[in-house]
FIMARKE-556601 format. One record per residue (C-alpha): residue number from 1; x, y, z. Coordinates in steps of 0.001 Angstrom, whole numbers. Example, Ala and Ser with C-alpha at 12.3 -4.5 7.8 and 13.67 -1.06 7.14 Angstrom:
2
[1, [12300, -4500, 7800]]
[2, [13670, -1060, 7140]]
***
This chain:
369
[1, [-21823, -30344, -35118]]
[2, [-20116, -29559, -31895]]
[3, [-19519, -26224, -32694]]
[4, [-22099, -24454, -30123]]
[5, [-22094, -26697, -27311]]
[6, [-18132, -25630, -27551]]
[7, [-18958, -22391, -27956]]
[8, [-21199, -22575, -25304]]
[9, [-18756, -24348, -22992]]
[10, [-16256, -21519, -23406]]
[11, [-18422, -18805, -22562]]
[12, [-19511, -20595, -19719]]
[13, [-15676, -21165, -18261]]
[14, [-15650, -17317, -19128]]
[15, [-18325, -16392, -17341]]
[16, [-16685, -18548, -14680]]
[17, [-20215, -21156, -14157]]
[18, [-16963, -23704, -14039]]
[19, [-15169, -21822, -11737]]
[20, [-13701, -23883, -8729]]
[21, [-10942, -20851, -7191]]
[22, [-12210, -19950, -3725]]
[23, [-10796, -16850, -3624]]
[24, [-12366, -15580, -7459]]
[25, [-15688, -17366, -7353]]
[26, [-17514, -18953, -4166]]
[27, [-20670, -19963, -4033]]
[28, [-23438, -21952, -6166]]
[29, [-23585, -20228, -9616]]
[30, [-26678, -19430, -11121]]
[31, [-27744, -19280, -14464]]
[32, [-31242, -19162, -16324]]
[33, [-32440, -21777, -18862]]
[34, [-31839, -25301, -18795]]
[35, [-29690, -27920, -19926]]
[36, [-31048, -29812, -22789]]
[37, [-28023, -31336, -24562]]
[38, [-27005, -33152, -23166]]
[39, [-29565, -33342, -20962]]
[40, [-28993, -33729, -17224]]
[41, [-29789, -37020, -15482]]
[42, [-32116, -35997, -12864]]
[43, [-32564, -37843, -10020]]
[44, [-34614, -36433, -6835]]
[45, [-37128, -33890, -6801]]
[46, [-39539, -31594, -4916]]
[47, [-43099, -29998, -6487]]
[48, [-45383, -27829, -4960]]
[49, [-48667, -27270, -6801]]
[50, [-52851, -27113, -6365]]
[51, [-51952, -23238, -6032]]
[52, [-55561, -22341, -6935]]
[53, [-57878, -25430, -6559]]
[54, [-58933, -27707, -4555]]
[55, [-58755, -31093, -6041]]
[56, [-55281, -33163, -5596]]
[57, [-52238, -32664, -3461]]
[58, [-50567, -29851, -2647]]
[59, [-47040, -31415, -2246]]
[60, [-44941, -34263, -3488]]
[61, [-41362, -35850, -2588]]
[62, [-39176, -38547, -4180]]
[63, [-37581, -39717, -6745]]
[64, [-37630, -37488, -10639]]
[65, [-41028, -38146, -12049]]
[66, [-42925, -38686, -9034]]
[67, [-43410, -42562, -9583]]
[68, [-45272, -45192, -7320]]
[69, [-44570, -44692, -3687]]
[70, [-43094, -40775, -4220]]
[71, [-44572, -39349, -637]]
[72, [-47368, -36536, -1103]]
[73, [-49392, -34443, 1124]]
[74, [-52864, -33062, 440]]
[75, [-54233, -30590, 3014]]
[76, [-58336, -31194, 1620]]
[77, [-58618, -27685, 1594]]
[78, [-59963, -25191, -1225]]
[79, [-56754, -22901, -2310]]
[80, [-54471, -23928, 304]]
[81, [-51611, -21436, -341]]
[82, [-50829, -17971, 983]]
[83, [-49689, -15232, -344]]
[84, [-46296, -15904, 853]]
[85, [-45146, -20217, 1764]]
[86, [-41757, -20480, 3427]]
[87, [-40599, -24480, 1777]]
[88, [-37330, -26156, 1947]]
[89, [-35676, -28771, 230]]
[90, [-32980, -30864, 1649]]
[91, [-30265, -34329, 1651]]
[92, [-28645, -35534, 4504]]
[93, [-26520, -36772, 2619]]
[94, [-27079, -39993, 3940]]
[95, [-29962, -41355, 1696]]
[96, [-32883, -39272, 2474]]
[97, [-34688, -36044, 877]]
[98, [-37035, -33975, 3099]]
[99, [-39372, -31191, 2243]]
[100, [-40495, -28870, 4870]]
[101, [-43719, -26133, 4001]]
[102, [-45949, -24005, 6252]]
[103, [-49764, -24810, 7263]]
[104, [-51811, -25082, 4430]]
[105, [-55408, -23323, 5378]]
[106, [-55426, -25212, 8552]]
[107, [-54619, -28826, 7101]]
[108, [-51891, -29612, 9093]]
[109, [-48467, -28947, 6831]]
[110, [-44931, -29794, 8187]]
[111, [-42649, -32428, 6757]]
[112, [-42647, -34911, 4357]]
[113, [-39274, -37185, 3555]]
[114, [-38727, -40011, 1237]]
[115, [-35351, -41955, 1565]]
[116, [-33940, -41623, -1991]]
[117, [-30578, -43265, -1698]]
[118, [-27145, -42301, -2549]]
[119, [-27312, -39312, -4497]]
[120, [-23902, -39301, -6127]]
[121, [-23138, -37870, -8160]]
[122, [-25035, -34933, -8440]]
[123, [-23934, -30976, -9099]]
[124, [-26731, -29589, -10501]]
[125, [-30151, -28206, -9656]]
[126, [-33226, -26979, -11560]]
[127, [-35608, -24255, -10808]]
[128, [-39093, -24314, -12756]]
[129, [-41906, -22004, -12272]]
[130, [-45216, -22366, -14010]]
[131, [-47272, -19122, -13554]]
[132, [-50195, -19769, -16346]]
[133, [-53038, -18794, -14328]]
[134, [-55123, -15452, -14919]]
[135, [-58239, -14025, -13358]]
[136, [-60771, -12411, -15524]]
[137, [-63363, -9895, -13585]]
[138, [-66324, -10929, -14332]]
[139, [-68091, -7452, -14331]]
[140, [-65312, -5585, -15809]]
[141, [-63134, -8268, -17894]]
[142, [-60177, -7321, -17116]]
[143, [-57314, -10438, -17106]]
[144, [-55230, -10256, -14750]]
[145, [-51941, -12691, -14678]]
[146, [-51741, -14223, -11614]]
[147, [-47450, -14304, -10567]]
[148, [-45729, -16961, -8672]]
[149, [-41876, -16384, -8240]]
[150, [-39054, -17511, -5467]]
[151, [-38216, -15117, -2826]]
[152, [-36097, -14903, -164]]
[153, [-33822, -17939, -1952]]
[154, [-30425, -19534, -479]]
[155, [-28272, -22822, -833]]
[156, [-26622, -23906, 1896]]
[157, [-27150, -20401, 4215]]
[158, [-26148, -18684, 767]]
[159, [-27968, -15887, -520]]
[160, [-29717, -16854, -4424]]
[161, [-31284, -14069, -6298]]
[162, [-35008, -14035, -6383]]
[163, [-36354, -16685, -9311]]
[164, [-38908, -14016, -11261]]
[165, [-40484, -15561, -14601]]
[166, [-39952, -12761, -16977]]
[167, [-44249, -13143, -17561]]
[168, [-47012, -15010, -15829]]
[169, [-50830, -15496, -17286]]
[170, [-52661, -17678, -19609]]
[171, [-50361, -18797, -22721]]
[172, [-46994, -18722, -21096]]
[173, [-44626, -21428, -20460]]
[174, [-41997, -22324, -17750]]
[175, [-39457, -20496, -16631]]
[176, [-36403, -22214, -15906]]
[177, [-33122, -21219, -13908]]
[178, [-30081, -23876, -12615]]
[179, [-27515, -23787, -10114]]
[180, [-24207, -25387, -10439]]
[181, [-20846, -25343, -8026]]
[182, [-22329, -27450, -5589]]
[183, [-21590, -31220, -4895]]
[184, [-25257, -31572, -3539]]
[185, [-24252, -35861, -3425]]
[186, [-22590, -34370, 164]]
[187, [-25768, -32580, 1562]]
[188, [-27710, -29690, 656]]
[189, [-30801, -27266, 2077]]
[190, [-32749, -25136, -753]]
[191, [-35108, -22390, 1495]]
[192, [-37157, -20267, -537]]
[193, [-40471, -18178, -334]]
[194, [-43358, -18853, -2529]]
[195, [-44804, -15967, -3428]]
[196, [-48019, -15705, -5582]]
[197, [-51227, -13445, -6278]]
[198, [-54173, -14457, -4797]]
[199, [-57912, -14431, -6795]]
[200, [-60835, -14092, -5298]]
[201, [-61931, -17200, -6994]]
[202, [-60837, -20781, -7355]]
[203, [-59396, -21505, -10799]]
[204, [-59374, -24915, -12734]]
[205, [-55426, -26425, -13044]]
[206, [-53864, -28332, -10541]]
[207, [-50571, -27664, -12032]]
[208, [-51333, -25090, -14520]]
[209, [-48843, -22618, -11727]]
[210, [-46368, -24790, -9903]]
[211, [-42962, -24680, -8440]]
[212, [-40570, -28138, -8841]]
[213, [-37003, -28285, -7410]]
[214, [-34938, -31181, -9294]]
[215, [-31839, -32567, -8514]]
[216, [-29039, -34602, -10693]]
[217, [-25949, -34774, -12512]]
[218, [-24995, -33011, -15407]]
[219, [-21812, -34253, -17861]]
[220, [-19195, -31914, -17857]]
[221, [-16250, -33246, -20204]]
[222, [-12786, -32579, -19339]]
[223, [-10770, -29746, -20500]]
[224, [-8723, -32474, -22592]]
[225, [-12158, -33720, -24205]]
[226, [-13137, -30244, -24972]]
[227, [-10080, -29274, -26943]]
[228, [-9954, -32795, -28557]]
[229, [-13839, -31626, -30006]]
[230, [-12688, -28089, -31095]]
[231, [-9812, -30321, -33144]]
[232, [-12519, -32166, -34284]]
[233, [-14841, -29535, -35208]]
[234, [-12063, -27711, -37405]]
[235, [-11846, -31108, -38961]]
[236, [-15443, -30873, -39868]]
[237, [-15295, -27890, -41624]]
[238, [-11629, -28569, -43658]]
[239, [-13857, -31747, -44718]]
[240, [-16659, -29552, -45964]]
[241, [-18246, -29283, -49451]]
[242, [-17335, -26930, -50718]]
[243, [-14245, -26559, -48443]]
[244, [-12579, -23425, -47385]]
[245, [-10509, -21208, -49819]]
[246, [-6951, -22369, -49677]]
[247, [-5609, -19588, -47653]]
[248, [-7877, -19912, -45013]]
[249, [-7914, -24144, -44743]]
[250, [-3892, -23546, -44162]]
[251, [-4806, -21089, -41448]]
[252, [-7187, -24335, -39868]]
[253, [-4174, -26640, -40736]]
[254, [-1916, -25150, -38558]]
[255, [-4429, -24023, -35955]]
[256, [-5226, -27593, -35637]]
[257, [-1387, -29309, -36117]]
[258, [-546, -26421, -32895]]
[259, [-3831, -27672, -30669]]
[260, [-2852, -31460, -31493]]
[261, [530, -30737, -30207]]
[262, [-670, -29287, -26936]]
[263, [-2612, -32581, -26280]]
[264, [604, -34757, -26059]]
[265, [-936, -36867, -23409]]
[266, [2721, -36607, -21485]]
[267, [1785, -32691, -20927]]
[268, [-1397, -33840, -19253]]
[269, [-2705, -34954, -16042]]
[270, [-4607, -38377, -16364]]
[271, [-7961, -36756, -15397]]
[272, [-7905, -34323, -17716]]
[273, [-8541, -30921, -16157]]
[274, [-4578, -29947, -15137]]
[275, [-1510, -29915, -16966]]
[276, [1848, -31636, -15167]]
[277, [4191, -29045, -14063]]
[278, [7012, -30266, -15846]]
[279, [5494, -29460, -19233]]
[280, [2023, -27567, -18401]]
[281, [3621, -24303, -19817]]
[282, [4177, -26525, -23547]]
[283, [225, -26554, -23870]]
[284, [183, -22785, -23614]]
[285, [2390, -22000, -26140]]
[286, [1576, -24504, -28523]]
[287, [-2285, -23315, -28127]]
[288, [-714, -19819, -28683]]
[289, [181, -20739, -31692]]
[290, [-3213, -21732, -32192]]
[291, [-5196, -19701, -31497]]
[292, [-2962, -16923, -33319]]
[293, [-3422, -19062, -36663]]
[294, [-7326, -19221, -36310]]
[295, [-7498, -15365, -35416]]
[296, [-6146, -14553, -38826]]
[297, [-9331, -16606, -40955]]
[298, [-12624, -15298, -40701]]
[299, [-14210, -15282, -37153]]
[300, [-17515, -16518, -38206]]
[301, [-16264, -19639, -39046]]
[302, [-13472, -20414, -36249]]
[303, [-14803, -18129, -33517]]
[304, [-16007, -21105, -31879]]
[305, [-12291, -22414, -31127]]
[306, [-11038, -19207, -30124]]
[307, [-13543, -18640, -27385]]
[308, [-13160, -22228, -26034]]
[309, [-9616, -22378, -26374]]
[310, [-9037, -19009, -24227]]
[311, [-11112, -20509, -21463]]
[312, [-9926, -23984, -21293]]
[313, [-6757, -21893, -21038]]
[314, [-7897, -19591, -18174]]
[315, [-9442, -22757, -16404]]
[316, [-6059, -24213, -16341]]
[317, [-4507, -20577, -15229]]
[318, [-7413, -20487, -12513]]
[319, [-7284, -24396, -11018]]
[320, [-3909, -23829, -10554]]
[321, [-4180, -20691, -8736]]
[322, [-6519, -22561, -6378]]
[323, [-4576, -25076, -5288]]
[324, [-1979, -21971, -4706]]
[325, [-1106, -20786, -1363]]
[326, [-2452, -17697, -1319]]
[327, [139, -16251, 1358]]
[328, [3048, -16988, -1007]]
[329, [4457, -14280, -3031]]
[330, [3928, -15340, -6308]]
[331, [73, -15983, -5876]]
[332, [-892, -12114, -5742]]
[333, [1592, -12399, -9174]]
[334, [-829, -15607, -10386]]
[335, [-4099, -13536, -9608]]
[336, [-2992, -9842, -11038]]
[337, [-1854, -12052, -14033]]
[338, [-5274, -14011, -14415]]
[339, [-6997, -10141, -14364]]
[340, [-4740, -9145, -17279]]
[341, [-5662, -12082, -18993]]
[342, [-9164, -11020, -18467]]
[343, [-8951, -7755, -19989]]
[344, [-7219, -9091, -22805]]
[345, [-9971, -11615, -23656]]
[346, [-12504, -9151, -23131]]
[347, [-10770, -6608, -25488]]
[348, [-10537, -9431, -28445]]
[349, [-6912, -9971, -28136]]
[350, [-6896, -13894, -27525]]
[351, [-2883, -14445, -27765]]
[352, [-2034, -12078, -25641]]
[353, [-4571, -13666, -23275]]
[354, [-3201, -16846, -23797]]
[355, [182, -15421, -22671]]
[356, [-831, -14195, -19108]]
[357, [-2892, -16851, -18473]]
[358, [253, -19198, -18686]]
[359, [2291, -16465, -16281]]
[360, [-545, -17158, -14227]]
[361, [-275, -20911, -14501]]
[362, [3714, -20296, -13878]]
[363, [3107, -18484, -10731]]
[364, [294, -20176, -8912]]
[365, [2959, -23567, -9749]]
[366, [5794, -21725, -7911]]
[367, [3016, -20669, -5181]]
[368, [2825, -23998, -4484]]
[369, [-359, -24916, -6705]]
***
């Protein structure tokens, strides 16, 4: 079912990964783990690897999966990697994807490129890191992992956290972080520093510790889509075997004849994502109504639609405000409204989130949004 990729969505819009409002959330977003249904379609990539050995390349460039013709460079040397590897990956937005990395052990380093093409669209990036390397001592036998992470990380001149796999060593498995917010169709720079241990010894594994960079597009349905699957969902379970008791499927009936009425396609925008301002405010109230049928059946089994529904509501509340002028006096209104909404959510009382976030809505449309 659709339940937890709903679920999922709203906590994301929550968390505000969606977020689009200059003045509440600027910047790339980023979040660990990775997409994996759907999937994003990934499209250009950067991998650094050969952290220990001295067989293969040490770098590659081009297109996802590295086929014929992706651009590599191998330095010849035995462990070519510091301790610390300044790399960079870029667009130009016109066609091309370049790769800059530091002298490996004297083999030359510098650039490598590969024109890719027209990248659009893309918003989204994934980190990997593969740290399954260890060194054993071979008079004491002690293991010791041996830790690659990202240091020193930004997007675009802005500051990332540092990318730390939670463990390193023999046995472990990728770690996985991606950044959203960014139309990186338009032009990008990643700069990061490889860190990583360094044994006395070569070890076997030419990609058994890596570092990959991958860029693409990732589906994000409309707000209208996303409420039309909640409807769906609480379809599903009405349809059930066994069904719900007869109280509660009445409670579903009318949470889903109030959420129907709020996607009258005349209250909507045709991409989507906005409500008109003639009859935006409609879609709050009917969702009120909602979302305060649904709150009275057991959360277990409609939780889902609350959570989503609140967001897709705040996303509407917070879109608005950003196309607000923020020197008008209603948009200080709009934003201490969207807070109150906030605290509402946060203390489990959905309607009465609902209800700012439409004041907000109401506000940031008399600001001008």
């Amino acid at each position: 079912m659709r339940k937890l990729g709903k679920l999922l969505f709203g906590a994301a819009l929550a968390a505000g990964m969606l977020a689009s409002t200059p003045a509440l959330a600027a910047g790339p977003v980023v979040t660990p783990g990775q997409d994996t249904s759907p999937p994003p379609t990934l499209k250009a990539a950067v991998k650094f690897r050969n952290f220990y050995n001295n067989n293969g390349f040490d770098v590659i460039i081009g297109p996802q999966g590295f086929p014929t013709g992706s651009v590599n460079y191998d330095s010849g040397s035995a462990m070519p990697w510091d301790a610390s590897n300044a790399v960079t990956f870029s667009y130009d937005g016109g066609g091309t994807i370049t790769t800059t990395f530091p002298t490996l052990n004297g083999g030359g380093g510098g650039t490598r490129s590969y024109v890719i093409g027209d990248l659009s669209p893309s918003n989204y990036l994934r980190v990997q890191i593969y740290c399954r390397h260890s060194y054993t001592d071979p008079t004491t036998g002690n293991v010791t992992p041996m830790n690659v992470k990202l240091t020193n990380v930004s997007l675009n001149g802005i500051p990332l956290p540092d990318f730390v796999p939670p463990v390193c060593g023999t046995g472990t498995v990728g770690a996985f972080w991606k950044v959203t917010g960014v139309d990186f169709a338009s032009a990008f720079t990643l700069a990061a520093t490889i860190q990583m241990d360094r044994p006395p010894v070569l070890l076997g594994g030419q990609e058994t510790s890596k570092v990959e960079f991958n860029v693409g597009y990732l589906y994000v349905p409309t707000l209208m889509e996303t409420k039309q699957d909640v409807m769906a969902d609480l379809q599903d379970i009405l349809n059930a075997v066994p069904p719900p008791v007869k109280a509660v499927a009445d409670l579903i009936k009318t949470g889903i004849e109030h959420l129907g009425h709020s996607l009258r396609p005349q209250y909507w925008m045709p991409d989507g994502n906005a409500v008109t301002n003639k009859d935006g405010a409609r879609v709050f109230d009917e969702e009120k109504k909602s979302v305060d049928a649904l709150r009275k059946a057991p959360y277990d089994l409609v939780g889902f639609a609350i959570t989503t529904l609140v967001a897709v509501d705040r996303k509407l509340a917070e879109d608005k405000i950003a196309a607000a002028n923020p020197d008008h006096d209603y948009y200080a209104k709009a934003v201490n409204e969207l807070a109150k909404g906030d605290a509402d959510r946060d203390a489990g009382y959905p309607v009465n989130a609902i209800n700012h976030y439409k004041k907000a809505w109401e506000h940031a449309r008399k600001a001008g949004g």
